[in-house]
VOGU-3710 file (C-alpha; in Angstrom, 3 decimals, decimal comma):
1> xxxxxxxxxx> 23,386/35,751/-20,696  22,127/36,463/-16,847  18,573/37,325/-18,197  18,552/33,953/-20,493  19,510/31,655/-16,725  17,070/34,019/-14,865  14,334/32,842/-17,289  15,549/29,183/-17,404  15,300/29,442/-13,703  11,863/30,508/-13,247
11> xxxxxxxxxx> 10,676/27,858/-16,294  12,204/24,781/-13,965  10,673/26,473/-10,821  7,230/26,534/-13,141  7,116/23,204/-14,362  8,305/21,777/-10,488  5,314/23,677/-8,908  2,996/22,089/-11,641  4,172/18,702/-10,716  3,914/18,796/-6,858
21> xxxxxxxxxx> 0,674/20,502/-7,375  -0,327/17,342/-9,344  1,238/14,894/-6,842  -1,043/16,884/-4,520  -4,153/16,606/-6,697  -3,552/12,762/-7,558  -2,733/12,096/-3,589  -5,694/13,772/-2,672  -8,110/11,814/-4,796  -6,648/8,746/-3,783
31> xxxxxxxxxx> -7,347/9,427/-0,500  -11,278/10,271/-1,369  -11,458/7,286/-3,221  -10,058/5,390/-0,388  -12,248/7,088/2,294  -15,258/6,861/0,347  -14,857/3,099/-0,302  -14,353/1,771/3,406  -17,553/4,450/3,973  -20,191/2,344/1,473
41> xxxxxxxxxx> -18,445/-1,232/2,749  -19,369/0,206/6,561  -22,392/0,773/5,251  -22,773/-2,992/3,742  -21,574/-4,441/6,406  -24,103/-2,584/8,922  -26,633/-3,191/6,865  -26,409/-7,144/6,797  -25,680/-6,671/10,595  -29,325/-5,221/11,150
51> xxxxxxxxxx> -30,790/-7,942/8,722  -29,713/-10,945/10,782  -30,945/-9,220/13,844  -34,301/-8,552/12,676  -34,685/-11,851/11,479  -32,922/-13,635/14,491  -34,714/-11,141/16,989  -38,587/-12,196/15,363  -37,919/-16,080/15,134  -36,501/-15,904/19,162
61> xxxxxxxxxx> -39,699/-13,949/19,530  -42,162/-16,713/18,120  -40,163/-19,599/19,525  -40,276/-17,800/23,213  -44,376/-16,973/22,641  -44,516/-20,494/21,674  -42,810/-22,128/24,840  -44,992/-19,831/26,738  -48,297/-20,684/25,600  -47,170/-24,787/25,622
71> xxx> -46,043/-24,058/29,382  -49,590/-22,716/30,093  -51,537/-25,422/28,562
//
């Protein structure tokens, strides 16, 4: 009878290990998936950042060489 609750005992200890060890696993990959998704919209987002400015930065450029040359005519 006391071996059949020992063994009982160490089955429910078992399968409770298994399941925080899953919790674990699934919480874990969650958090990757999480992590890695603001990571590639940061990247989006600084990407478009740098487009506007190279595009904003070389039409200031050609509008200031342009006032400069009508101010020295």
């Amino acid at each position: 009878m006391n071996n059949k609750i020992l063994k009982e005992e160490r089955a429910s200890i078992t399968v409770l290990s298994a399941v925080i060890m899953i919790f674990i696993i699934i919480f874990l990959v969650l958090a990757f998936i999480s992590i890695s998704n603001k990571k590639s919209s940061q990247i989006k987002e600084i990407e478009q950042i740098e487009s506007s400015y190279d595009s904003d930065i070389e039409q200031t450029y050609k509008q200031t060489v342009e006032k400069d040359e009508l101010k020295e005519d």
